[in-house]
KEKE-468524 format. One record per atom (N, C-alpha, C, O): residue in one letter; x, y, z. Coordinates in steps of 0.02 Angstrom, whole numbers, plus 32768, in hexadecimal, padded with zeros to 4 digits. Layout:
residues N
AXYZ;...
This chain:
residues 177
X802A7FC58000;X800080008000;X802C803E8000;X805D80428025;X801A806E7FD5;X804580A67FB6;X802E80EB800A;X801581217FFA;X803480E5802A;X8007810B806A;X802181478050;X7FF48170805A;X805781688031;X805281A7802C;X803181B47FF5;X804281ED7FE8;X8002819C7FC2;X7FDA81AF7F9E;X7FA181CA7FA0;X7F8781EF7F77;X7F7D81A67FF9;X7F4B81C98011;X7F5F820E802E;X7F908222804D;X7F28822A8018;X7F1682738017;X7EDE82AA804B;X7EA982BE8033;X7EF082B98086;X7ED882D180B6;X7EBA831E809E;X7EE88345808F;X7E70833B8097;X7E7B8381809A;X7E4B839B80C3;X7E0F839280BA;X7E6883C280F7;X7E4383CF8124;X7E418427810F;X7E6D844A80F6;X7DF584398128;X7DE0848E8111;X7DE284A6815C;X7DE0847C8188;X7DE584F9816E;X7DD8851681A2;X7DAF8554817E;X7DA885608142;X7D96857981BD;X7D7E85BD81B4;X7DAD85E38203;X7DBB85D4823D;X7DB4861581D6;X7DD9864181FD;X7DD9868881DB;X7DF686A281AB;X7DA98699820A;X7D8F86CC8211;X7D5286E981C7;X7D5987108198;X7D1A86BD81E2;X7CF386C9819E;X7D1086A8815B;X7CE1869E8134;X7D4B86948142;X7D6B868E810C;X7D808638810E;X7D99861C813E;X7D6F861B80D0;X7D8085C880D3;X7DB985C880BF;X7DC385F58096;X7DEE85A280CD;X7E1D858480A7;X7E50853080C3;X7E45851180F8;X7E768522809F;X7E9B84EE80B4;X7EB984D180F7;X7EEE84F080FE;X7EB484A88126;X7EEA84C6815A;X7F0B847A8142;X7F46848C8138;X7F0984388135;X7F2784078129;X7F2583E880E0;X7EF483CE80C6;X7F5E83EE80C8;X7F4E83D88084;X7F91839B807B;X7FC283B3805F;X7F9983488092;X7FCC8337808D;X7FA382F480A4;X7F6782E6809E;X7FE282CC80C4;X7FE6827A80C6;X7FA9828A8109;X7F8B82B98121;X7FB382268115;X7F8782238156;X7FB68238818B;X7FF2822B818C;X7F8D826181C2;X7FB5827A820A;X7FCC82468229;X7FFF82578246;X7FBF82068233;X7FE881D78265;X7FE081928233;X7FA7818B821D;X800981668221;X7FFD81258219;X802580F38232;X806280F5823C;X7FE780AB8242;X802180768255;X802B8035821D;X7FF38026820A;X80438022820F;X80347FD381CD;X806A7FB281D9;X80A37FC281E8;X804E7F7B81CE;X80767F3D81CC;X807F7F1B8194;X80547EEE8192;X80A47F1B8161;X80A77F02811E;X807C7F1980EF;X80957F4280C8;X80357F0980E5;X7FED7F2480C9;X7FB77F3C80E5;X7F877F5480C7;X7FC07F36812E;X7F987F3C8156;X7F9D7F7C8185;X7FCF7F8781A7;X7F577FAE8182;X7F717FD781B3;X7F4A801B81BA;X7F2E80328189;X7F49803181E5;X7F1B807381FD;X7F3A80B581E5;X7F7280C281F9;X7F0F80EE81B0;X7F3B812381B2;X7F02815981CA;X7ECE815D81A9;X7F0A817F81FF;X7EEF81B48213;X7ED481E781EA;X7F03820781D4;X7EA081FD81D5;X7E98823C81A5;X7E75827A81ED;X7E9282B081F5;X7E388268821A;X7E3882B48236;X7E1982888283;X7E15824A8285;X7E0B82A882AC;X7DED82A082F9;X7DD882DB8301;X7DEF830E82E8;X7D9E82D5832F;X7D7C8322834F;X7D5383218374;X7D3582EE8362;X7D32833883A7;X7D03832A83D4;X7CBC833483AC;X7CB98368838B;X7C8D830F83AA;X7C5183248393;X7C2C835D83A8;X7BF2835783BD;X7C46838D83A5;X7C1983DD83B9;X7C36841A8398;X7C5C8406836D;X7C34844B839A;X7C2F847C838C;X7C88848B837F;X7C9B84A18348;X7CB1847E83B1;X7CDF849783A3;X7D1A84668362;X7D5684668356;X7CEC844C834E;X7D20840F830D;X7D11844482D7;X7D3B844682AB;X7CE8846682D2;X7CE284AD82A1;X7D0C84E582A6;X7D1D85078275;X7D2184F382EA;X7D42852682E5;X7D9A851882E9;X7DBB853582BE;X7DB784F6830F;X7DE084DF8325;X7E1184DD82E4;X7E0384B682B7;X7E49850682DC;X7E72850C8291;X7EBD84D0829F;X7EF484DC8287;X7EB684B682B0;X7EFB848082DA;X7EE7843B82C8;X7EB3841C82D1;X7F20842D82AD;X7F1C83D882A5;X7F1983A382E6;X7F4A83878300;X7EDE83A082F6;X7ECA83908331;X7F03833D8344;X7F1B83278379;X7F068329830C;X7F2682CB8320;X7F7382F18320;X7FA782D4832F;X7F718330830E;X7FCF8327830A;X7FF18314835F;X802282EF835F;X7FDD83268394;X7FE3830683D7;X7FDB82C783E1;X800982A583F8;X7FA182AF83D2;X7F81826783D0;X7FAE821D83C2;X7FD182148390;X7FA481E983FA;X7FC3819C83E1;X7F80819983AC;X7F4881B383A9;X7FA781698384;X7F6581398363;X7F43812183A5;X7F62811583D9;X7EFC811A839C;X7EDC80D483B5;X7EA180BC8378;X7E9B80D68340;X7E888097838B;X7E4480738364;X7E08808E8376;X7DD6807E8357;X7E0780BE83B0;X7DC780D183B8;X7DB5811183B1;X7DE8811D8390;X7D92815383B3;X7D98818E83BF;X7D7F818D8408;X7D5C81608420;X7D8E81B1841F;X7D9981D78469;X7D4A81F48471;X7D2B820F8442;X7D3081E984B2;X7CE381F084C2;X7CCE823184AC;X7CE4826984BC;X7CA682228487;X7C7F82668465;X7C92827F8424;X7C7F82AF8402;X7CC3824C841D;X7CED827283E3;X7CDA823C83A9;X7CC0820583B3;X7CEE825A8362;X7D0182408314;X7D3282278305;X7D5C8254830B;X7D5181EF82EF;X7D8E81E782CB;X7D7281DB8281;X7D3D81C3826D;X7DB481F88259;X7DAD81E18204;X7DF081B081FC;X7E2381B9821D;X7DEB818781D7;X7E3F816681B9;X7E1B81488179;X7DE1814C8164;X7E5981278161;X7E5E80F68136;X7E8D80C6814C;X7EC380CF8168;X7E6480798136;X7E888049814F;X7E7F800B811D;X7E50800580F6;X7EB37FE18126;X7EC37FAC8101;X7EB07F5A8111;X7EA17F468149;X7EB37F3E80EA;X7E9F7F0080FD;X7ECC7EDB80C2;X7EC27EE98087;X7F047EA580D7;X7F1E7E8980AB;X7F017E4A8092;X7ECB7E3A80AC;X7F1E7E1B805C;X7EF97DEA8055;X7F287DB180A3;X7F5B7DAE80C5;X7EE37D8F8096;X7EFD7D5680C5;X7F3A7D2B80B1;X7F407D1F8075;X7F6D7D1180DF;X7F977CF580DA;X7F877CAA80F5;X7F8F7C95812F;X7F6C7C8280B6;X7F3E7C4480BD;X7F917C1280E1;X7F847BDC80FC;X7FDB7C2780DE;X7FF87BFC80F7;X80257C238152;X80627C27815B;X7FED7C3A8184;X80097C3B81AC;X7FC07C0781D5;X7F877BF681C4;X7FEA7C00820C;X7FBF7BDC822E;X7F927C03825D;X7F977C408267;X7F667BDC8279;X7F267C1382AA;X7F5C7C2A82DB;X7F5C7C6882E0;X7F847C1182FA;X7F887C1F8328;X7FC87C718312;X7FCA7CA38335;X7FEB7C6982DD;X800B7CB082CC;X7FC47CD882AF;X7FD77D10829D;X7F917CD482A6;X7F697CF98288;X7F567D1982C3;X7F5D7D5682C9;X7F387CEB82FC;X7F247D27833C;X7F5D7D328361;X7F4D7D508394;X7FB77D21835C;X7FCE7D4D837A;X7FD67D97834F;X7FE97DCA836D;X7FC67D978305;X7FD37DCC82EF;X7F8D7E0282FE;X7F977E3A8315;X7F5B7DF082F1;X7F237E1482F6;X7F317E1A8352;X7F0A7E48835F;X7F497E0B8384;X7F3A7E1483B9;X7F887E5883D8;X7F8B7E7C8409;X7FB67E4C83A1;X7FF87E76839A;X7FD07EB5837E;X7FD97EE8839F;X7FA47EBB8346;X7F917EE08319;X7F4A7F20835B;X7F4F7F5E8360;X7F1B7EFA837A;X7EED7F32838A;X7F167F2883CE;X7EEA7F3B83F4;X7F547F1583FD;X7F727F29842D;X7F8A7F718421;X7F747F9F8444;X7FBC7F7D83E9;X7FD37FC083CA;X7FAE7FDF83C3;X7FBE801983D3;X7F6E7FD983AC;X7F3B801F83A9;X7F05801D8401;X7ECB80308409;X7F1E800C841C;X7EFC80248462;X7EBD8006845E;X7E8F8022847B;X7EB17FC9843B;X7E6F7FA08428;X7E727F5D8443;X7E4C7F33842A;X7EB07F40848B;X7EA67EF28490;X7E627EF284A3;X7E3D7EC88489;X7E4C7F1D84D0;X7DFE7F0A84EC;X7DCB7EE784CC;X7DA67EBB84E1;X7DD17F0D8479;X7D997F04843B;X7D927EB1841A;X7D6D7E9E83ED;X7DBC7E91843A;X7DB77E4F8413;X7D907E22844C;X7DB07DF78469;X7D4A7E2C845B;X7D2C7E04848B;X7D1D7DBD8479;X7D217D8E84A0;X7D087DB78429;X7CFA7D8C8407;X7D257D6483D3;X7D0A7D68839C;X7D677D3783D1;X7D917D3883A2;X7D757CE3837D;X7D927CCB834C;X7D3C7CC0839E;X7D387C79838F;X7D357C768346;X7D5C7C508329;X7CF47CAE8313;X7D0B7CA982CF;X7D307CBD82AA;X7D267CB4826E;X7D6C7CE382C2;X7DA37CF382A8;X7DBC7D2582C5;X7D9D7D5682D9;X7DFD7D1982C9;X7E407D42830C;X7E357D8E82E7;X7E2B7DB78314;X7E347DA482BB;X7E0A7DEE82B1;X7DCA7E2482D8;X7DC37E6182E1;X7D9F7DE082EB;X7D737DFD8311;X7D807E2F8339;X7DB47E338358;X7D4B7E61833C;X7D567EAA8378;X7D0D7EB28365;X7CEE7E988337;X7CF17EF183A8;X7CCF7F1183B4;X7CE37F4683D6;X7D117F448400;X7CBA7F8883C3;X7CC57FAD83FF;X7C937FED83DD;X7C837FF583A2;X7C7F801A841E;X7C3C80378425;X7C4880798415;X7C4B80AE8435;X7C4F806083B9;X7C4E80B48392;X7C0980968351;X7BFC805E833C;X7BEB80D78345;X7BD980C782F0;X7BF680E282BD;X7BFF811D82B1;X7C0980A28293;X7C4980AC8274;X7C2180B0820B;X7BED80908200;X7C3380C681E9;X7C1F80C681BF;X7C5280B48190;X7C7680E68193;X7C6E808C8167;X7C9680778151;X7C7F806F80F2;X7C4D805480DA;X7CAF808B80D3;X7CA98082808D;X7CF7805F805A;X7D2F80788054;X7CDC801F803F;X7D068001802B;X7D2F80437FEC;X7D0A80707FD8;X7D6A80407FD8;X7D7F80677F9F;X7D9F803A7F65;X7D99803E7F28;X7DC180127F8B;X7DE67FE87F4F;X7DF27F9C7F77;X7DF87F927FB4;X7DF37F6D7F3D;X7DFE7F2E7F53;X7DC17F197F5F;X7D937F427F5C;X7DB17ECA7F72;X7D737E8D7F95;X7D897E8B7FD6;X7DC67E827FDC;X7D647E928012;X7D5D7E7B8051;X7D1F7E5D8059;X7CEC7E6A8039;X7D277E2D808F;X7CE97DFF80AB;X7CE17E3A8104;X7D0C7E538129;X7C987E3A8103;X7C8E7E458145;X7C6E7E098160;X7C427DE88145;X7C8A7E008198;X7C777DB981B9;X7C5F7DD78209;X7C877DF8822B;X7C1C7DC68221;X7BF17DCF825D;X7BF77D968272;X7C0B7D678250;X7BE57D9282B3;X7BCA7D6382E8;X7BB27D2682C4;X7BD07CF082C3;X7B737D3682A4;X7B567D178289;X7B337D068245;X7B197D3B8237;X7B247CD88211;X7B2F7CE581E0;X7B627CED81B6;X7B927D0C81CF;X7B6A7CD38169;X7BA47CCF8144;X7BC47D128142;X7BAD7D468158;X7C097D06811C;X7C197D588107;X7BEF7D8880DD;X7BB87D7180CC;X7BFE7DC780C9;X7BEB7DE9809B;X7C147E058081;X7C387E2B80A0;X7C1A7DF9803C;X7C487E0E8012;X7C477E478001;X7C107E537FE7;X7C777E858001;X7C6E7ED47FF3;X7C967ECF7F9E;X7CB67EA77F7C;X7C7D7F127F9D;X7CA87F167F45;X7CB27F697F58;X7CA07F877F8B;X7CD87F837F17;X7CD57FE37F2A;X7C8A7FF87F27;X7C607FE07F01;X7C8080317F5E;X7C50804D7F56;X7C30802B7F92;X7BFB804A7F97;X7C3180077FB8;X7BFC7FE77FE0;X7C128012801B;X7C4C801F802C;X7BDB80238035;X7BD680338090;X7BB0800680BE;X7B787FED80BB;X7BDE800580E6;X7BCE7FE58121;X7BCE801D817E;X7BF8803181A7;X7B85801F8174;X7B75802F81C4;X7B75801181F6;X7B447FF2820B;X7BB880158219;X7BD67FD78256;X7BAE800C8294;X7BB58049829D;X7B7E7FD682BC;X7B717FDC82F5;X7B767FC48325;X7B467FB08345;X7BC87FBB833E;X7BEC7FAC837A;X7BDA7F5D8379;X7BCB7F3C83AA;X7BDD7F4B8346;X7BCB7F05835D;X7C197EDE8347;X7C4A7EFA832D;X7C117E89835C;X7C577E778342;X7C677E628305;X7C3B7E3D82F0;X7C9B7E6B82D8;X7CA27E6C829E;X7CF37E598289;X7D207E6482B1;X7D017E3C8248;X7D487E508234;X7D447E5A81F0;X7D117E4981D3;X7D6B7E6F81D6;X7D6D7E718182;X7DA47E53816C;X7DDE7E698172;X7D8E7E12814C;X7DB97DFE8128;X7DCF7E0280DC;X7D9B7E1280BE;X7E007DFD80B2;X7E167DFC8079;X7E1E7DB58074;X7E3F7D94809D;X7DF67D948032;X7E107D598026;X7E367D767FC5;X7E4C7D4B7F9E;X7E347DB87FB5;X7E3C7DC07F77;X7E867DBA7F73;X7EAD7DA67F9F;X7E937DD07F2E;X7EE77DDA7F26;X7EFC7E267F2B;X7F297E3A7F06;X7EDD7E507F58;X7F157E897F51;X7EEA7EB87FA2;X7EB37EAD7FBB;X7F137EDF7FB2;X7F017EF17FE0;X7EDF7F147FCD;X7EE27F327F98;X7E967F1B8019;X7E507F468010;X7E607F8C8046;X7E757F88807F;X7E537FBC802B;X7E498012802F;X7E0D8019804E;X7DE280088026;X7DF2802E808B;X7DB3804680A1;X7DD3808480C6;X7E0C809180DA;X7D8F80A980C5;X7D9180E880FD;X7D5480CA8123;X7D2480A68115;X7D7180F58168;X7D4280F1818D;X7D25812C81B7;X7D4F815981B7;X7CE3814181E2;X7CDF81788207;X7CC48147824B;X7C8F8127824E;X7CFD814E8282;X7CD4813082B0;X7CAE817982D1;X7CC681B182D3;X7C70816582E8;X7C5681908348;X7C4C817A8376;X7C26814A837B;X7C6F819683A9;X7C6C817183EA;X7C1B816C8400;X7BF3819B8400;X7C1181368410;X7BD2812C8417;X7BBA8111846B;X7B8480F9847C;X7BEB811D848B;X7BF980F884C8;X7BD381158515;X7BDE80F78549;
């Protein structure tokens, strides 16, 4: 994944007048080979994510969640599966992978696959490039293509890639907690 190709642009007003305040890469990223979280904005859901002219994540660790009351935006990756590691490197990697983003809590459920997480945002998610499977609790996968949205409501989930190339989604979580 080319990560400096993605393209962040964030607008302000200052003083009556619109213009640019971020025009560049994502503010924080972490990846592991194909895989991986890149930050585009965070903000509290109220009034002051309008006014506020400061790249709010430039302070900020990554985590996986936004912060109570608040928005996160990113883009994130999903590689294809590596049909020759075994389960047991698959959930030490997925369990290496949401440790680093401040997410061990989120994996309550890992029995249908070491991907599994939850956690209590509504997340709106739009595939961009590549096939991912979303896989629930219950019930088969569902296969995404570009263009599909998915309205995650804190429930447990993972997305898998069974395609050949890595899958591109954005996401907007809200803390919903």
């Amino acid at each position: 994944m080319d990560w400096a190709s993605l393209r962040r642009i964030v607008t302000c007003d200052e003083a009556g007048r619109s213009r640019i305040l971020i025009d560049g890469e994502a503010a924080k990223l972490i990846a592991v080979d194909e895989a991986g979280l890149a930050e585009i904005w965070t903000a509290p859901l109220n009034a002051n994510a309008l006014v506020d002219a400061t790249d709010i994540l430039a302070g900020q660790d990554l985590k996986l969640e936004p912060d109570a009351g608040a928005v996160k935006v990113r883009w994130f990756t999903v590689a294809p599966e590596d049909a020759s590691k075994s389960a047991e490197e698959r959930d030490a990697a997925a369990a290496f992978g949401f440790g680093a983003v401040g997410a061990a809590h989120a994996r309550v459920d890992t029995s249908r696959h070491p991907m599994m997480h939850k956690t209590t945002t509504l997340d709106v998610i739009v595939l961009i490039k590549g096939e991912v499977d979303l896989l629930l609790d219950d019930g088969g996968p569902t296969r995404l293509k570009p263009g599909d949205v998915v309205i995650q409501r804190a429930t447990n989930h993972a997305w898998i890639n069974h395609g050949p190339e890595t899958a591109l989604l954005v996401a907007v979580l809200m803390d919903a907690g």
